[in-house]
GUFINU-408552 format. One line per 4 residues: number of its first residue (from 1); their letters; for each residue x, y negated, z of C-alpha. Coordinates in steps of 0.1 Angstrom, whole numbers. Example, Ala and Ser with C-alpha at 12.3 -4.5 7.8 and 13.67 -1.06 7.14 Angstrom:
# residues 2
1> AS> 123 45 78 | 137 11 71;
# end
This chain:
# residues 755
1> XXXX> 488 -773 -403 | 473 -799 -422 | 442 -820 -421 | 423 -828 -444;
5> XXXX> 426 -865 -443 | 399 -884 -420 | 386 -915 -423 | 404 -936 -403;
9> XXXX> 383 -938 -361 | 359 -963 -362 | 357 -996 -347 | 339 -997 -309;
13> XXXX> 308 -1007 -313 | 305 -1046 -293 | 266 -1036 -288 | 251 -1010 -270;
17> XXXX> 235 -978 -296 | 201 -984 -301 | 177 -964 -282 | 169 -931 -294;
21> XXXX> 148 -924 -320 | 145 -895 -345 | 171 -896 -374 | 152 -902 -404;
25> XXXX> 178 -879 -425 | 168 -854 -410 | 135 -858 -392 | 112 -864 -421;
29> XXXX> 105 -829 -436 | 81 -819 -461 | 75 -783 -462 | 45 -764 -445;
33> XXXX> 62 -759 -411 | 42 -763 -382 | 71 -767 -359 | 83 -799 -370;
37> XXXX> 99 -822 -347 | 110 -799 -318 | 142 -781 -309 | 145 -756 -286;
41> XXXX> 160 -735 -262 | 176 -702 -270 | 191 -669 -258 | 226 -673 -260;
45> XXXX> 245 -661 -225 | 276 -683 -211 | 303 -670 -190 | 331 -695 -176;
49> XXXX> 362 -689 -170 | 378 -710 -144 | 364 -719 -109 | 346 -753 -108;
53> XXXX> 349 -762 -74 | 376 -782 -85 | 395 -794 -54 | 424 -802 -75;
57> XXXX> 404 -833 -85 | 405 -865 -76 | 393 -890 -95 | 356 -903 -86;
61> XXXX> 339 -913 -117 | 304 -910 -120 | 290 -915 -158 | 252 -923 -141;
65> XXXX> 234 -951 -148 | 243 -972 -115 | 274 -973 -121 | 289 -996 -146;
69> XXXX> 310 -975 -173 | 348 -985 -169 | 368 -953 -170 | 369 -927 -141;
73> XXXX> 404 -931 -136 | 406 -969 -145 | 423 -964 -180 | 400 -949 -205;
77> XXXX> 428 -942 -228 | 435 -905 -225 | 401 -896 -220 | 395 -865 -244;
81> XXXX> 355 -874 -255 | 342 -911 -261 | 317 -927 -235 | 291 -948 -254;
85> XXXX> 287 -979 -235 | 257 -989 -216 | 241 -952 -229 | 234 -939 -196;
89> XXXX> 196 -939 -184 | 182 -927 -150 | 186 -891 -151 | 208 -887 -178;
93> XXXX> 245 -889 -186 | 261 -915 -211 | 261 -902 -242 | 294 -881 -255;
97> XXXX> 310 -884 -286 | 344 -872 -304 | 370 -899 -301 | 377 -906 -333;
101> XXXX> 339 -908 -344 | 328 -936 -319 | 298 -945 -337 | 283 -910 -343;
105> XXXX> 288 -907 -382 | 309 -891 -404 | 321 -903 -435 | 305 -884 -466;
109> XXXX> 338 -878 -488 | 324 -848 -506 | 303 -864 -525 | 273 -841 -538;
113> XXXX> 273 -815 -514 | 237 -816 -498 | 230 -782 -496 | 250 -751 -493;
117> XXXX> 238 -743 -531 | 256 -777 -543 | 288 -768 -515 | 288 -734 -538;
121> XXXX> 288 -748 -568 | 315 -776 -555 | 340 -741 -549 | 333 -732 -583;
125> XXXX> 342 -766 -599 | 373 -773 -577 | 386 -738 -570 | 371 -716 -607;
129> XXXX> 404 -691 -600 | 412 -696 -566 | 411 -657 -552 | 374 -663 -528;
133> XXXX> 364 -628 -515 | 388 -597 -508 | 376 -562 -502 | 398 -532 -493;
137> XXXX> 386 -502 -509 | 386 -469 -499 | 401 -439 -514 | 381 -408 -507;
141> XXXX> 415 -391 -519 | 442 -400 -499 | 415 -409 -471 | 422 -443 -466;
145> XXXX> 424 -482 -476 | 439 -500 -501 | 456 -535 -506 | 429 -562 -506;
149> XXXX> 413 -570 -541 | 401 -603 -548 | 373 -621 -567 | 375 -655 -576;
153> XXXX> 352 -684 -575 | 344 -682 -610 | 337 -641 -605 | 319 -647 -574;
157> XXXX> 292 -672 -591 | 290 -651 -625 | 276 -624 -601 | 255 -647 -577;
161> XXXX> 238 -656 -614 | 230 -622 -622 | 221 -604 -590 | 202 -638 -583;
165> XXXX> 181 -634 -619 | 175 -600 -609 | 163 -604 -578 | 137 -633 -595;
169> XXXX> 127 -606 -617 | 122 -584 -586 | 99 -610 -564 | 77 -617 -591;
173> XXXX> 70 -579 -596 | 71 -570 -560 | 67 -601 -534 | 40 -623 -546;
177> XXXX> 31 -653 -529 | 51 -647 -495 | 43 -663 -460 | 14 -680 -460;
181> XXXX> 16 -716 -467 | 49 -714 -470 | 68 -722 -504 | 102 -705 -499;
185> XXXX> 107 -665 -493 | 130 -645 -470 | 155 -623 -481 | 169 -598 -455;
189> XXXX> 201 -591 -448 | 210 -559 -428 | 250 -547 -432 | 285 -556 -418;
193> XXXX> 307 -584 -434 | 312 -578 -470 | 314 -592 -503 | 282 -584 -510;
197> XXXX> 265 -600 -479 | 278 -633 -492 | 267 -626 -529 | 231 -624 -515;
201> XXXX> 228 -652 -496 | 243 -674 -522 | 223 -656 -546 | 190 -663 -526;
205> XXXX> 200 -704 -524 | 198 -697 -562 | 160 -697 -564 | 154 -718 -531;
209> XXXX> 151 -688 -509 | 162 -687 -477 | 181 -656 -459 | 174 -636 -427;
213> XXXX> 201 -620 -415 | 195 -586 -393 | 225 -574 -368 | 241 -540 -380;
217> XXXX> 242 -534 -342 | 202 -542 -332 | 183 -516 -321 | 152 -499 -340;
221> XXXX> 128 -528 -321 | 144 -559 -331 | 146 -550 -366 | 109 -540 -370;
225> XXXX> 100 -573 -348 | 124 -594 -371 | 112 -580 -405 | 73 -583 -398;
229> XXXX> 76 -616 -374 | 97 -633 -408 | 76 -613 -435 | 104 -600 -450;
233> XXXX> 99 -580 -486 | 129 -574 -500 | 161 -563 -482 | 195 -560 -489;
237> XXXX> 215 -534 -471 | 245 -512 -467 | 235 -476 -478 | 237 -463 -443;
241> XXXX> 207 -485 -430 | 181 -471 -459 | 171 -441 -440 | 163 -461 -407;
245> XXXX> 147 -485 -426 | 125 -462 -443 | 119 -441 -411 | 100 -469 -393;
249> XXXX> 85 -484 -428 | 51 -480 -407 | 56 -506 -384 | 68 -528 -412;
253> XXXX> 40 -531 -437 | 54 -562 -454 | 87 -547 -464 | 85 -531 -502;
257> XXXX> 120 -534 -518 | 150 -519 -505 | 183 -527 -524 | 215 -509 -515;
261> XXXX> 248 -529 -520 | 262 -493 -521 | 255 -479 -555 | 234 -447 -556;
265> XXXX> 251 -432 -575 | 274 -412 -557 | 306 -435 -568 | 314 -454 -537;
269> XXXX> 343 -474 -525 | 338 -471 -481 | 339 -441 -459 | 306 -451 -446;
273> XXXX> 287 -446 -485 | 314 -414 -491 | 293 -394 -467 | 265 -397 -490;
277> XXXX> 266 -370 -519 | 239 -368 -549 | 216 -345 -529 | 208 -371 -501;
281> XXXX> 207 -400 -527 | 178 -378 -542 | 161 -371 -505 | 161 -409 -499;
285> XXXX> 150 -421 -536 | 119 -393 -527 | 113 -409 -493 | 113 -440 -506;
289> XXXX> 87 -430 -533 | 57 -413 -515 | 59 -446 -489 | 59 -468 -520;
293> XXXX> 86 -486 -513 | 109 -496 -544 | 147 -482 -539 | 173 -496 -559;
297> XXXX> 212 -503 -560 | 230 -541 -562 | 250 -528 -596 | 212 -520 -612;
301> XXXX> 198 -557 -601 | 228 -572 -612 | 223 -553 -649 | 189 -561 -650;
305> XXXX> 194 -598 -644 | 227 -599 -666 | 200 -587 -695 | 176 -619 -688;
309> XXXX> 195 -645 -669 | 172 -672 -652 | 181 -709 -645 | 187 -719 -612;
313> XXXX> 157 -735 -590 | 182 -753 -565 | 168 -758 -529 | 164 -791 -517;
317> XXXX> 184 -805 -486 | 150 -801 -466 | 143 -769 -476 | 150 -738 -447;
321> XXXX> 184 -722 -456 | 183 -694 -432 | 159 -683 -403 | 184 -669 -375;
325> XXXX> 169 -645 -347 | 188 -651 -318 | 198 -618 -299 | 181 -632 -269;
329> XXXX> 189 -612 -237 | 153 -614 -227 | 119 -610 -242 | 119 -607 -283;
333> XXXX> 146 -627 -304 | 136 -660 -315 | 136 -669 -352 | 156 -704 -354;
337> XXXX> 145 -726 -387 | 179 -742 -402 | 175 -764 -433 | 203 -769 -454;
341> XXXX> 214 -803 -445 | 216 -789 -409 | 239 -763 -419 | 261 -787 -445;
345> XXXX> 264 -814 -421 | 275 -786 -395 | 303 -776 -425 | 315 -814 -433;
349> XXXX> 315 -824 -393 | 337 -789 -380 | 356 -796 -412 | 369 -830 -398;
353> XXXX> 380 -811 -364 | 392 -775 -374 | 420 -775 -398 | 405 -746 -426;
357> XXXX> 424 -760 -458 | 435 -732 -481 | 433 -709 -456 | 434 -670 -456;
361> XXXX> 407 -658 -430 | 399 -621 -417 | 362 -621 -414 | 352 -593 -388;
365> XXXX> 323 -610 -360 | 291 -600 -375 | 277 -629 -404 | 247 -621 -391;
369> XXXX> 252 -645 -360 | 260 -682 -370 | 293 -692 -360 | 310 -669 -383;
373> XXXX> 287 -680 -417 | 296 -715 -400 | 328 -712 -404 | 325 -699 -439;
377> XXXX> 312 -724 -453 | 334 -746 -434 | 362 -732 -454 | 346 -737 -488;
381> XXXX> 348 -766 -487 | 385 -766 -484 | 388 -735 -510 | 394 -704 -483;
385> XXXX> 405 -667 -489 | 381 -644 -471 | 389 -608 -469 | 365 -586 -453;
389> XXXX> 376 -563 -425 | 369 -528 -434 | 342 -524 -412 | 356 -508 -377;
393> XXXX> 373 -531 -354 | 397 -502 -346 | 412 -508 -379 | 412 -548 -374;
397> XXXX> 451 -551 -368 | 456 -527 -401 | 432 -550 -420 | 451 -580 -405;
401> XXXX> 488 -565 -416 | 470 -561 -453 | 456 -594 -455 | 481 -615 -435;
405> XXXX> 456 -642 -423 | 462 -675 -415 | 428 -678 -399 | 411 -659 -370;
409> XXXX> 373 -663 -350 | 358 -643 -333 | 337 -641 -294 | 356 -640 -259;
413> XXXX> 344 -603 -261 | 364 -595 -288 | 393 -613 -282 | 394 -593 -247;
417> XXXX> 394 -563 -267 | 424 -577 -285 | 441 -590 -252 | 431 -551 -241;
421> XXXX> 453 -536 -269 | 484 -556 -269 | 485 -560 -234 | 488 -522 -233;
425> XXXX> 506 -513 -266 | 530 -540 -268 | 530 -560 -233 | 530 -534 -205;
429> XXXX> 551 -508 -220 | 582 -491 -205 | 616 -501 -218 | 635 -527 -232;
433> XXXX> 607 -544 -255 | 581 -543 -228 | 599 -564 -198 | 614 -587 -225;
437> XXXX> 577 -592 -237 | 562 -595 -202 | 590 -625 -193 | 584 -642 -226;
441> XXXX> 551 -644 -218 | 553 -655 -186 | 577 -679 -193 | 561 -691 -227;
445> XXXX> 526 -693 -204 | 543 -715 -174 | 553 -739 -198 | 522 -739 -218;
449> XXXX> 505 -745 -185 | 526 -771 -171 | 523 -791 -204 | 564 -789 -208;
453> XXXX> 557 -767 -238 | 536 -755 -271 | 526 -720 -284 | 561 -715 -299;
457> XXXX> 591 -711 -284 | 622 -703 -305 | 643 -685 -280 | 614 -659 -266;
461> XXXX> 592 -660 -303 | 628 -644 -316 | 628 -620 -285 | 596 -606 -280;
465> XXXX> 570 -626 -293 | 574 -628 -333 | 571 -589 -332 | 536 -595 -313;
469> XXXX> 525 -619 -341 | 532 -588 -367 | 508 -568 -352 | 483 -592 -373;
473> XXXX> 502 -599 -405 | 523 -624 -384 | 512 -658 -402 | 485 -667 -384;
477> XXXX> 484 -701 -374 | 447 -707 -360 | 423 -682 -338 | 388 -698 -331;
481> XXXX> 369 -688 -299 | 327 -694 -302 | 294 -681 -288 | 305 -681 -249;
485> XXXX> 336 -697 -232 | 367 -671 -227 | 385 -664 -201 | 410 -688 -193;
489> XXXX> 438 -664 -188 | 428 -646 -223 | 431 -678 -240 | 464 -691 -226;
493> XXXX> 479 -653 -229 | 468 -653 -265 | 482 -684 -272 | 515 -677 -264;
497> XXXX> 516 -638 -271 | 508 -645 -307 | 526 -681 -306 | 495 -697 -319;
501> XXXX> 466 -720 -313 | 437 -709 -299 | 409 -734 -303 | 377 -727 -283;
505> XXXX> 342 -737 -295 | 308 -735 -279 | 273 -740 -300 | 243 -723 -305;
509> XXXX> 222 -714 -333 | 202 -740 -327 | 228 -764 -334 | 243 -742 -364;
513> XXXX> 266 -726 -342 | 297 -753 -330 | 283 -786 -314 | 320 -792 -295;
517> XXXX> 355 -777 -296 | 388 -780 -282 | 409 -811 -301 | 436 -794 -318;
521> XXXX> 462 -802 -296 | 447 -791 -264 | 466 -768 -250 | 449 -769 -214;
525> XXXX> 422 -742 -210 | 387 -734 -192 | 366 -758 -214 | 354 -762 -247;
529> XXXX> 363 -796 -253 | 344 -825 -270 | 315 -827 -294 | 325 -820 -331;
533> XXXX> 328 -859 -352 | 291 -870 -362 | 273 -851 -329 | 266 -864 -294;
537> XXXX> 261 -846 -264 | 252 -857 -227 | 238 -841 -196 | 208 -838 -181;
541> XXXX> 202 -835 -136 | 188 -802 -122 | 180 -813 -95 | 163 -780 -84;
545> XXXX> 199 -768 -80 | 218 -794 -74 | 231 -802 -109 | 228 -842 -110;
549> XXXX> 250 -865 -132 | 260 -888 -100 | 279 -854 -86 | 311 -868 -74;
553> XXXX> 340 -857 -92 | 326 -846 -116 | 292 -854 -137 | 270 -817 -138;
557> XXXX> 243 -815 -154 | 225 -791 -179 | 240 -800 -217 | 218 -818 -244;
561> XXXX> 228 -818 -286 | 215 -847 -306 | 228 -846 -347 | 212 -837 -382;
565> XXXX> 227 -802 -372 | 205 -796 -346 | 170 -774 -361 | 139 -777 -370;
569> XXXX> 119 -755 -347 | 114 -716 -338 | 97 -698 -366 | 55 -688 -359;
573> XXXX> 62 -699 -320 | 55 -736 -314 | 49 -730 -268 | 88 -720 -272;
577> XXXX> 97 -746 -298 | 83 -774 -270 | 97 -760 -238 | 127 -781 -238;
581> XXXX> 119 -811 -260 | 134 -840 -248 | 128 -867 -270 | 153 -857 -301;
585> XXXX> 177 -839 -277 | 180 -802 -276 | 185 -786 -240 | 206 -758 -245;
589> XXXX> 198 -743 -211 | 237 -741 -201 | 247 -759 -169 | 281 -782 -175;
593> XXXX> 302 -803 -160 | 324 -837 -176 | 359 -828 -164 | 380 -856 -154;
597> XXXX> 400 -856 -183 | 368 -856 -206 | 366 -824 -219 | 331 -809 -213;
601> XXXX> 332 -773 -194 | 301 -748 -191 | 296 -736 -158 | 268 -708 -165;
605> XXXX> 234 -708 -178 | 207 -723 -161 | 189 -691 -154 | 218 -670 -141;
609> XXXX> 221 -695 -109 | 207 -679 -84 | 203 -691 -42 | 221 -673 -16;
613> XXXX> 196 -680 16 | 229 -679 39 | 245 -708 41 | 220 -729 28;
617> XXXX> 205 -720 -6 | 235 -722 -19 | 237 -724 -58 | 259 -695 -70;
621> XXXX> 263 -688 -108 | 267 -650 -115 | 275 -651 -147 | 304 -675 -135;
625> XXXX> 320 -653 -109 | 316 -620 -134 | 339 -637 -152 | 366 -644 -124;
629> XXXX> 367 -607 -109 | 367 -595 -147 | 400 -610 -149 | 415 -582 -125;
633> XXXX> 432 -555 -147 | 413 -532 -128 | 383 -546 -141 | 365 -535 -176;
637> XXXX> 334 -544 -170 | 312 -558 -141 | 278 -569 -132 | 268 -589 -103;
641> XXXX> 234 -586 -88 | 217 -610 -58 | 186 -596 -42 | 164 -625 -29;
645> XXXX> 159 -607 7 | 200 -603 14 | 227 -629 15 | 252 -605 1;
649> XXXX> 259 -598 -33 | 266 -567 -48 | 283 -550 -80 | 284 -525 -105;
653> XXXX> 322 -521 -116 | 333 -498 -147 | 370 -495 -138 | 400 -493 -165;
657> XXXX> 414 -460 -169 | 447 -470 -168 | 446 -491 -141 | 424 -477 -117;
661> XXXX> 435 -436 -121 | 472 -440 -103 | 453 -460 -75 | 429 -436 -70;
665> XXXX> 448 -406 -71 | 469 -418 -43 | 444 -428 -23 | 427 -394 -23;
669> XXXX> 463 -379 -25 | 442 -352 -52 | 463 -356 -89 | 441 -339 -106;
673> XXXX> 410 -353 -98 | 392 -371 -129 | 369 -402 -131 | 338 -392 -124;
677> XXXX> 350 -373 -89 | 369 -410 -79 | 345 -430 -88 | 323 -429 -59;
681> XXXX> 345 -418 -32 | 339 -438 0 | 381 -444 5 | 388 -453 -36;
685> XXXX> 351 -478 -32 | 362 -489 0 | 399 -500 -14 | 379 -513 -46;
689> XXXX> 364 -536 -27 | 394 -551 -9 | 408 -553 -43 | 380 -576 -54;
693> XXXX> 382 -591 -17 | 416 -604 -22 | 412 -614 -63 | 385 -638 -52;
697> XXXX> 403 -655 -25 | 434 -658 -45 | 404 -675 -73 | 397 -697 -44;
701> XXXX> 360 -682 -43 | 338 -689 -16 | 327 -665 9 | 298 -659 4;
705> XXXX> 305 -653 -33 | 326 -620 -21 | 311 -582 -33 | 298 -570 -5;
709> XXXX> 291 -531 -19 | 304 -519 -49 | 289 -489 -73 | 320 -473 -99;
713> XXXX> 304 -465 -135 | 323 -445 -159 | 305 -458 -186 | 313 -486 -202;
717> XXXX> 286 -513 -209 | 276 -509 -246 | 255 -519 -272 | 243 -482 -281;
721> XXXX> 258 -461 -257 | 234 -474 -230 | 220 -503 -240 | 237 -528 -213;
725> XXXX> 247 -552 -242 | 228 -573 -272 | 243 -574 -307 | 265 -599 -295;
729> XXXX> 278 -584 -264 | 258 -603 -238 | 251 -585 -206 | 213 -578 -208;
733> XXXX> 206 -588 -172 | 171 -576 -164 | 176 -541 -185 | 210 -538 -163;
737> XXXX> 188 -547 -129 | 167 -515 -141 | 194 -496 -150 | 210 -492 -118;
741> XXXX> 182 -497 -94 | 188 -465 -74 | 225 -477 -70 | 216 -513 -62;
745> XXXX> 190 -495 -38 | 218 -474 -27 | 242 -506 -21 | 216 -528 0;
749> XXXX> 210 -496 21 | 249 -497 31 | 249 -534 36 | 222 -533 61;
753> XXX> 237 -504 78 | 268 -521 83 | 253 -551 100;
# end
């Protein structure tokens, strides 16, 4: 896979970095936004996936500021991140950096790209017939999807000029002014990955307006919240969402232009828009009317604006590109402010560190969230194919044998859901081709893990694995892990199954999704490697629990971003914008930890630590150990809860079918018992629990981070089905705590009892 070429590492610097002050290129901003110089803080949950009690280490090094900074292990050759010299203050960790990068910058080589308007225009001028967006369509005929059909560049921007003149023809009539003292406007968002979603975004950098992107999966709440908190007047949606929207128009007085990227005119090209005939087209466009809202269709803004085409009013690199409400797992989401120049310098630094050249990518985690438009853009600049799933990640391994990517990203929960379906269509199957895939692996992983080998292995790829890689179009050659760290076994078994890299991220949308990834040719796991070229990173103590940055082996602390990518504030909410200013550093509320070989691992967030009274206050991270016991095959979902009055810790488990069925069955000695009657038998909990028992101590846990009592759900946690999870899949802690508070009752009861 090739680079793009880098500029060639950068001499160490022979004086210490000055001391911190703000960046003037991307401090000094003009526009009416009262939350100017802070960063802060957001809602993004971590999970970890290996145990950090390392006792396999042991090398002292200390990165605190007694300590003069020679290497931990004497030769700071093969450390993975940079130490700036002499950068440590009391408190606070030297500062990180990428290795090649040692003096913080990046070199420009792209010229006149300072907002993502010009990196837009740049695709057009360097790639004009380079295929740029493919969509599958849908036959309502033969009831399913074609091949993928592609627009180019030049196709793409001809209708980004015309759907963006129509939509200036549209604010003027409709919008007026916008926010108070503010010069830009919104433009909502609300639908899956699509052509269209791109077209209006790009179409809104047009005329200097910035977007606002809604999840197709939040609930009725955060979309009224979102579109009256952002004053949002016109929307553009799939045709499915108009009815909802129109339904709660009440509670969102600003909104009063609805624009369906589905035509209404009964000729549509998804399943979703099939399901609407002429007669409900006419109910809506009647709805729509006696609330005064105006209801029109993408193809009708695009003729209108083909009919007067207006020149482009270009943002400026200071301008707000996007206002991203973070799916917090508490309290209401939080509208982060990104300029442009955060989100380009985000695009040229990941460029320099993930290899996206002429690549063909299968774009299926929600654009609504910003590590996948991140890594869009990131690929315009090295002229990308993007093909759009077709909207149900059921169908993602048809999409994937249609489109044949190169390029995969996605969250650890999705790539679970992956690791899920080939572990049981392709991995654990009877026959031949099942224990031939189960020994490749193993043997493919053992080497992987020992370091003796890569993701490929000729002898086992021809065997077993090559037929694995089919099942997505078998030439992918990169899958990119953000939002929260996977599971370590996930990774590795990915890695080899589909005899590719697997390059993990972390970021938040504060820092325009990535701040550090795995280097390319990582191929340990159970970190997220070193901060991307151009950004630093160090650690903060906590000393509250424990955290401190002179922690022997290995520096903890909670992790602080400093770059032009990090943003300019939270939108109307300047008490949340200052809670974690420090200095020009943005505290990302995750606890980490400097590994001995200088990759950077997350332990947990800083709120999901909790102390155990027995023995000591002890510090134990739940989000952490959910992670470990979900790496039993037994284990679909689980959530760990630690009331303050009990040393013991308790569990809600939703058990795998497959898995936990046979075991149950046996144990009852009853075959035709179903779910719901094992579930909660006091034998099937009982061996439950010694399950978990013995998974921990083979995880090296400690004891008093052993499930004491265990409750069995059938129900998996969901985003609609009950709620558990946010648009992103997080675990919604406090809703869960309510949830099941007659079970945790229930489980406490038996605890004490038992004493």
């Amino acid at each position: 896979m090739q680079q793009s070429p880098a500029p060639p590492p950068a001499p160490l610097p022979l004086h210490p970095p000055p001391p911190p002050h703000p960046h003037p290129h991307h401090r000094h901003h003009h526009h009416h936004h009262h939350n100017h110089h802070h960063h802060h803080n957001r809602g993004h949950h971590h999970h970890n996936s290996h145990h950090h009690h390392n006792s396999h280490h042991h090398h002292h090094h200390n990165l605190n500021h007694h300590t003069p900074m020679h290497h931990p292990n004497g030769h700071s050759g093969n450390l993975k991140c940079y130490i700036v010299p002499n950068s440590a203050r009391p408190g606070y960790s030297s500062v990180l950096r990428h290795p090649d990068y040692r003096d913080g910058r990046i070199g420009d080589e792209y010229g006149n790209v300072h907002t993502l308007y010009d990196l837009f225009q740049r695709a057009l001028g360097l790639f004009p017939n380079t295929p740029f967006l493919g969509t599958r369509h849908f036959s309502s005929t033969k009831h399913s999807f074609g091949d993928y059909k592609w627009k180019t560049s030049r196709e793409v921007a001809e209708t980004v000029d015309f759907f963006g003149s129509g939509l200036d023809a549209i604010y003027e009539k409709h919008a007026g002014g916008g926010p108070a003292g503010f010069a830009q406007l919104p433009l909502g968002i609300y639908a899956k990955n699509r052509a269209e979603w791109i077209v209006a975004e790009f179409s809104a950098f047009r005329s200097r307006r910035y977007s606002v992107a809604l999840y197709d999966t939040a609930d009725s709440d955060s979309i009224e919240h979102i579109i009256e908190h952002a004053q949002i007047t016109v929307i553009v949606c799939s045709i499915d969402k108009v009815s909802a929207l129109l339904a709660h128009k009440s509670a969102m007085p600003s909104l009063r232009v609805i624009i369906s990227m589905d035509p209404l005119t009964g000729k549509n090209k998804t399943p979703v828009a099939a399901a609407y005939p002429p007669s409900t087209i006419r109910a809506l466009h009647k709805h729509a009317e006696a609330l005064g809202v105006a209801l029109l269709d993408m193809p009708g803004v695009i003729t209108l604006g083909r009919a007067n085409v207006t020149a482009p009013r270009p943002p400026s690199p200071s301008d707000v590109c996007t206002i991203s409400y973070t799916s917090g797992t508490t309290g209401k989401p939080k509208g982060v402010v990104s300029t442009h120049s955060n989100y380009v310098y985000s695009a040229k630094s990941m460029y320099h560190a993930v290899p996206l050249y002429h690549s063909t990518y299968l774009s299926f985690f929600t654009l609504a969230h910003c590590f996948e438009r991140s890594i869009v853009y990131t690929g315009m600049l090295g002229g990308m194919h993007i093909g759009f799933y077709t909207g149900d990640i059921e169908r993602i391994a048809e999409d994937a044998k249609a489109l044949r990517p190169t390029v995969m990203a996605g969250v650890p929960h999705l790539f679970n859901e992956i690791y899920h379906r080939i572990s049981a269509e392709m991995v654990n199957t009877s026959g031949l081709s099942g224990t031939l895939a189960r020994t490749a692996i193993k043997q493919k992983m053992q080497r992987l893990e020992s370091g003796k080998g890569g993701v490929k292995h000729g002898f086992w790829d021809r065997l077993a694995c090559n037929k694995i890689a089919q099942f997505f179009g078998g030439r992918l050659k990169l899958l990119i892990s953000g939002g929260d760290p996977i599971d370590a076994h996930v990774l590795s078994f990915l890695r080899v199954a589909i005899s590719c890299p697997l390059l993990e991220t972390y970021g938040l949308s504060e820092s325009c999704s990535v701040a550090t990834a795995c280097l390319i040719d990582d191929r340990s796991s159970g970190h997220v490697g070193v901060p991307l070229p151009g950004v630093d990173v160090c650690l903060r103590d906590v000393p509250e629990i424990g955290f401190l940055t002179s922690n022997q082996p290995c520096p903890r602390g909670e992790l602080l971003i400093r770059g032009p990518n990090v943003f300019m504030g939270y939108y109307r909410d300047e008490e949340r914008t200052h809670v974690a200013v420090d200095g020009e550093w943005l505290a990302t509320g995750d606890l980490a930890q400097l590994n001995d070989d200088g990759n950077i691992e997350i332990i947990d967030r800083k709120d999901n630590v909790v102390r155990i009274r027995e023995p000591f206050d002890t510090p134990v991270a739940l989000e952490h150990l959910e992670t470990v016991y979900n790496r039993h095959p037994l284990v679909h979902d689980i959530f760990i809860y630690s009331d303050p009055a009990h040393a013991e810790l308790v569990a809600i488990v939703v058990p795998v079918p497959e898995s936990f069925l046979p075991l149950a069955r046996e144990i009852t000695d009853n075959k035709w018992a179903t779910m719901e009657d094992l579930a909660n038998d006091e034998q099937v909990r009982s061996a439950i629990l010694i399950v978990l028992y013995q998974h921990g101590k083979k995880a090296r846990l400690r004891s008093c981070e052993m499930i004491a009592e265990v409750f069995c759900d059938t129900t998996p946690f969901d985003i609609e089905a009950n709620g558990l999870l946010t648009s992103t899949y997080k675990l919604r802690r406090h809703f869960a705590a309510k949830y099941y508070k007659k079970q945790i009752d229930d489980m406490y009861r038996r605890v004490d009892e038992q004493k």
